[in-house]
N, C-alpha and C positions, 0 to 999 in steps of 0.2 A: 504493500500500500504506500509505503513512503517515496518509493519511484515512481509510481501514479502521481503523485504531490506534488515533488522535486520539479517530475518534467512538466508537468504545467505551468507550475513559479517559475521556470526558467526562461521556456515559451513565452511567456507572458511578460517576464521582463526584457526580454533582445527586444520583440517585437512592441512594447512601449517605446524605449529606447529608441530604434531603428526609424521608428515612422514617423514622429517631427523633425530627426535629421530630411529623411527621404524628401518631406513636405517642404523645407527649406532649401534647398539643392534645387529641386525641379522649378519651384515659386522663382527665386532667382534664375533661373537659366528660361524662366516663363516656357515653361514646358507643360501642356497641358491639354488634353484631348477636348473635339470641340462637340458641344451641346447643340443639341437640336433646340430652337429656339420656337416661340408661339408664334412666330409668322407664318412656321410650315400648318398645310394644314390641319384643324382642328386639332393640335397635339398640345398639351397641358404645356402651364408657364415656368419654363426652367432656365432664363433669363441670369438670375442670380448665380448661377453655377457655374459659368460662363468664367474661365480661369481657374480652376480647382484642378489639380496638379492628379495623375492619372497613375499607373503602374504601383499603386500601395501594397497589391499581391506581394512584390518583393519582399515584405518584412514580414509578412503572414510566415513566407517559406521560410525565412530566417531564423523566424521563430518556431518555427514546424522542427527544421535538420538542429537548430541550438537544442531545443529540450532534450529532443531523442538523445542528442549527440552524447552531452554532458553528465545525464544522468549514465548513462552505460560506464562514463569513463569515473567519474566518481566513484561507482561499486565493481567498477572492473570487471564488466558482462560485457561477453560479445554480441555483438546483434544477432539477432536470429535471423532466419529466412523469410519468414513472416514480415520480420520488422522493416527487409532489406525492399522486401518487393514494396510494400505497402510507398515505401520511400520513393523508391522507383517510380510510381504509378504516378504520385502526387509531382515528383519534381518534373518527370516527363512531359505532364501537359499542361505543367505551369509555363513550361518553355515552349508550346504551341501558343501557349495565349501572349507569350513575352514576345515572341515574334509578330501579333496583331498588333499588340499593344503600340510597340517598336515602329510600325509603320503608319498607326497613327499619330502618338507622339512627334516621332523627329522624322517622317516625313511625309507628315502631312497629308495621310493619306490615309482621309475621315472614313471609309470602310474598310483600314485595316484589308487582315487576307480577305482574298475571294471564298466564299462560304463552303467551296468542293475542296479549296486545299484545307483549309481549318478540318475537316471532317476526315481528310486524308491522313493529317498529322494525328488528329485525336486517335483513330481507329490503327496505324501503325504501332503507335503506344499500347492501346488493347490489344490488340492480338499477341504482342511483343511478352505483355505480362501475364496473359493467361497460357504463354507457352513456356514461360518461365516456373510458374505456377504448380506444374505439372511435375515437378519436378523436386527434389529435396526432401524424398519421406524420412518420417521417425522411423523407431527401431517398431512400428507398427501399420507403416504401411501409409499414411496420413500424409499427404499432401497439402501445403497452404489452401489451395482451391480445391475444391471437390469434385468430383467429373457429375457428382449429384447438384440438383436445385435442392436447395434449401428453405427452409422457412425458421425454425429455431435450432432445427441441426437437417443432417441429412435427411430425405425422406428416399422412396423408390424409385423417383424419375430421373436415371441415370444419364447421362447426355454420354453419346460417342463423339470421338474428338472433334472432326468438321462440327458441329452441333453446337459441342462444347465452347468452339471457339469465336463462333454468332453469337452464343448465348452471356459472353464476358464481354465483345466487341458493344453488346447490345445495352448492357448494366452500363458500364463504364458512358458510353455516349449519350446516353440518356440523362445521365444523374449530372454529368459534367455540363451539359446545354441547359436541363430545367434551372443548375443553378444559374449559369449566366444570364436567363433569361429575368431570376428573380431580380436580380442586382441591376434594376432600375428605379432606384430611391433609397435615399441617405437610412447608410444601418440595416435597409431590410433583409436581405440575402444574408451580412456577414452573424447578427441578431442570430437569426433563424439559424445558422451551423452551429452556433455554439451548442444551442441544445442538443440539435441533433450527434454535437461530437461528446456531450459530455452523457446523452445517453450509449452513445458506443463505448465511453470510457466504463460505464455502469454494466454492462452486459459483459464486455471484456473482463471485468475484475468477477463477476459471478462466476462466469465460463472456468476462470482459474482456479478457485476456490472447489467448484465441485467437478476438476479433470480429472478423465481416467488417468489410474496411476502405472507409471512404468511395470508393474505386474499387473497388469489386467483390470476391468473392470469393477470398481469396488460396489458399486451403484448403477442398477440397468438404464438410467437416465444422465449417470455420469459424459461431458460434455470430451467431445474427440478432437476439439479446437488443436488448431499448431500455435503454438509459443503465444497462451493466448494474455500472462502478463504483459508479455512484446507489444501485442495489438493496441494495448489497454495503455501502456506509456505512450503508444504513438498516438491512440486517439486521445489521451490528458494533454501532450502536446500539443497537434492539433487545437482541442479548446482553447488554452491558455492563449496558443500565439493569435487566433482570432477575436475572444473578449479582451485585449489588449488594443486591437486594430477598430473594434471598434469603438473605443472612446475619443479617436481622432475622424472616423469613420460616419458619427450620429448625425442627424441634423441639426444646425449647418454641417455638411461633410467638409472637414480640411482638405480630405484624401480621398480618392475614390481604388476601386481594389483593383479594376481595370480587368480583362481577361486571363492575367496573369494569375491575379486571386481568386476569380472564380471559377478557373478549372482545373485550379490545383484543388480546392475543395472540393470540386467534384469530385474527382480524383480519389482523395482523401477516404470521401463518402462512401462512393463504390468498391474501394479496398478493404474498408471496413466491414461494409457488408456480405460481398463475398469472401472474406476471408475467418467470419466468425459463424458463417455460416446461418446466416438471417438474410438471404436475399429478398424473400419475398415479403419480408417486413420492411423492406427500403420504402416501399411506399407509404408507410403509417410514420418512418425515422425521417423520412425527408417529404412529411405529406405538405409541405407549405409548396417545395420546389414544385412537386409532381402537379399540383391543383393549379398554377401558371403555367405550367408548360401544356396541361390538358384545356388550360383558356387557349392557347393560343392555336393548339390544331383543333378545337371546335370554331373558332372566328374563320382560320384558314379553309374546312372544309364547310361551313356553311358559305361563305362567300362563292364558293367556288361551286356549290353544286344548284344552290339558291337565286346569289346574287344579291344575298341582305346578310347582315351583322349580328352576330349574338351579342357583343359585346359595343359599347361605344368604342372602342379602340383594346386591343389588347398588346403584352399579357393582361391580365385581373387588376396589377394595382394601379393602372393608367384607367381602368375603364372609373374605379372610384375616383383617379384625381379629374374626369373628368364631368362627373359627378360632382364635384364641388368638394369633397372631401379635404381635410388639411391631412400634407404631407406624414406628419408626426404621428396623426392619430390612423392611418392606415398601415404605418410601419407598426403601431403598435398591436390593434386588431389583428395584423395577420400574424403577428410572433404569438397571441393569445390562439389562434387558430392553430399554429405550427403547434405548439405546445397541449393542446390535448390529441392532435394526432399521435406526439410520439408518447403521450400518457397512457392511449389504448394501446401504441406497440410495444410497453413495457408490461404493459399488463399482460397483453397473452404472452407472451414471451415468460413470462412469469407462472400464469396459468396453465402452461405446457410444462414445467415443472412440478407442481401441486400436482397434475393430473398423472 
């Protein structure tokens, strides 16, 4: 429990530390990605933001690789495999989105990648770690990834490899786009991960607590997690370096996380999930992401079949700000929304234990 702690405080102080330097650096070099303003059509008034300095993911990750890093070195643990890929996963396509980010920043060029390479880069990352995944058993056979879908551990629906490797390519680009999608207003997206990572930190530390033991199974519900302490530092990590980011982050944002920071969260997200073996509770740990990302192919495919709008503009929290709603209190509504979603996926998750 105390390197659960550690890497959190750690995370959380680089990434304090990190992001008023960051914010000062870019402000002077007036580096700063450009807002879509109220002249375009009907699109809410974001006028004010106009100069707020972009790429803050940087100190997210800083603070993500410092927690992990320092606690292991303080107790003299090696990283585990779990812990290496999870890293992997998150720094990978923190550097797809650093690459967007990069070409809007400093050169000016307001839509970043074209949307087929971003999807290229994201998806060579996925395949990359779920074939990595595959690989690293205990002295039981256990794999980081499970060739099974999961819910609160394995279940019977085995995936054969091709399968297998849709079925990671498909977690991973999902979780990493509904978050980019949410991070359209100060605080909401980065708000919304902390829970969802300080719930992975809380299922991680169970998961430990009641693993099978190197002789066998002591308990028929006992958990067959890999190194699921590891998971549980990286996701306390994770947290820390995020509710750090976001106290420069709230409304007014100093810093915006840019696609840097919200697909290494994604990232983050989807490794956690399939690696603790709750995939199919991604949807209740990340119900805030998934409920915008599902506005926005309901707007897309009613437009498109109809030729009228579900939504006044989407994703969901543009359609309130255009609704008249204040900023602050939709950021806050929807982390009250994110937060009983991941309350009912802690409970079954829970409940599959009692049971």
């Amino acid at each position: 429990m105390r390197l659960v702690v550690v890497a959190g405080a750690v995370a959380f102080l680089i990434s304090f530390i990190i992001t008023p330097w960051l914010i000062k650096v870019l402000k002077g070099r007036k580096l700063a990605q450009a807002i879509r303003v109220s002249g375009e059509l009907n699109f809410p008034k974001h006028e004010g933001k106009q100069g707020t300095p972009s790429m803050g993911g940087l100190a997210i990750l800083a603070g993500i690789i410092g927690g992990y890093a320092v606690t292991h070195v303080l107790w003299h643990r090696a990283p585990s495999a779990s812990g290496w890929l999870a890293l992997y996963l998150t720094v990978g396509l923190a550097m797809v989105g650093f690459a967007d980010d990069y070409l809007k920043v400093f050169r000016s060029r307001s839509m970043g990648l074209r949307a087929r390479t971003k999807l290229i880069g994201q998806g060579a990352i996925a395949l990359s770690f779920a074939a990595l995944a595959q690989r690293f058993p205990d002295s039981h056979g256990n794999t980081p990834v499970s060739s099974a879908i999961s819910l609160v551990r394995d279940t019977h629906w085995v995936l054969p490899g091709a399968v297998l490797l849709v079925w990671v390519w498909l977690l991973t680009v999902s979780t990493t786009n509904a978050v980019n999608l949410t991070d359209g207003l100060d605080g909401l997206a980065s708000g919304a991960a902390v829970f969802t990572f300080a719930a992975y930190t809380i299922v991680c530390i169970w998961q430990y607590g009641q693993r099978c033991t190197e002789t066998g199974a002591v308990l028929a519900s006992c958990y067959t997690v890999r190194n699921s302490l590891d998971l549980g530092i990286f996701a306390a990590a994770c947290a820390g370096a995020v509710f750090a980011f976001l106290w420069w982050n709230t409304a007014p944002a100093g810093i915006f996380m840019g696609d840097t920071g919200s697909l290494a969260i994604g990232g983050a997200i989807a490794a956690l999930a399939m690696m603790s073996r709750t995939e199919l509770l991604l949807p209740l740990f990340g119900g805030l992401f998934v409920v915008e990302a599902l506005s926005l192919i309901a707007q897309v495919t009613s437009f498109r079949l109809t030729g009228k709008r579900v939504l006044r503009m989407s994703p969901l929290h543009h359609h309130f700000e255009m609704l008249g709603w204040p900023e602050v209190q939709i950021v806050t509504r929807f982390w009250i929304m994110h937060g009983v979603f991941i309350a009912v996926g802690m409970a079954v998750f829970y409940a599959e234990w009692v049971h």
